[in-house]
C-alpha positions, 0 to 999 in steps of 0.5 A, spaced: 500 500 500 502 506 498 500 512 503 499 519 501 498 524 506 495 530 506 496 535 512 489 539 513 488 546 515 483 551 515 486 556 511 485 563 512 485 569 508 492 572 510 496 568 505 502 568 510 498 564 515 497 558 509 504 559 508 506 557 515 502 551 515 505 550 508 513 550 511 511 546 517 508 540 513 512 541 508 518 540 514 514 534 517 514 531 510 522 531 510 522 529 517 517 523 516 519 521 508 513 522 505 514 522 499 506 521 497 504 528 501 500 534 499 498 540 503 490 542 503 486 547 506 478 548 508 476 555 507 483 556 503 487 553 496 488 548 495 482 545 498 482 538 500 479 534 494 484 537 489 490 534 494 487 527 494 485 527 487 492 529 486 495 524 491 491 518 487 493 520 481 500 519 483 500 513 485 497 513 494 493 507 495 489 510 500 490 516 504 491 518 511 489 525 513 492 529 519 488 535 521 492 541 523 487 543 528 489 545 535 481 541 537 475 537 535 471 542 533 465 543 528 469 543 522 472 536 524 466 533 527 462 536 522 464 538 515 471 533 515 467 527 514 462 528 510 468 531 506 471 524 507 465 520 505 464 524 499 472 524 497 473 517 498 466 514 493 469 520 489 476 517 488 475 510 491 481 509 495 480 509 503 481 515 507 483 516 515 483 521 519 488 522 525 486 525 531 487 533 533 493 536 536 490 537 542 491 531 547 499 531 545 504 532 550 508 536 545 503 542 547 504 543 554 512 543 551 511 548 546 507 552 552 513 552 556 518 554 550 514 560 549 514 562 555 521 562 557 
């Protein structure tokens, strides 16, 4: 099985906000040696049907979604699995979803950086 994985972010209309989350997938991809990888957002472009179509196009088998949201909120308890729903008939390939960021204990980490 060959993985793609998309990193999902809300997306805003400040261009440098999706460029922030761009350089730290873009960064996590590197780390992690993703080499089926695209950066996608809900409120913002690309959205996330263009990155998993381009993902299958390119070879991913199924897909894994890690949102790069702080919680679950309503966009991820709401609108990503209907998306998901839709995407994955769409292009038939499997789709997951990763939890949030939140609960991992590099918050609390990061937190205390800041602070310091």
């Amino acid at each position: 099985m060959r993985t793609g994985i998309v990193v999902f972010g809300h997306g805003s209309s400040v261009e440098s906000a999706n460029e922030a989350v761009r350089v730290v997938a873009a960064e996590a991809a590197r780390s992690g040696g993703w080499d089926l990888f695209e950066t996608t957002f809900l409120e913002a472009a690309p959205r996330l049907d263009e990155g998993v179509r381009k993902l299958v196009e390119r070879g991913a088998d199924e897909i894994l979604i890690l949102p790069y949201f702080l919680t679950l909120g309503i966009h991820l308890q709401r609108d990503l699995p209907k998306l998901v729903d839709d995407l994955s008939r769409a292009n038939g390939v499997a789709i997951r979803v990763a939890p949030p960021l939140d609960g991992h204990p590099a918050l609390s980490r990061i937190l205390v950086e800041r602070a310091q």
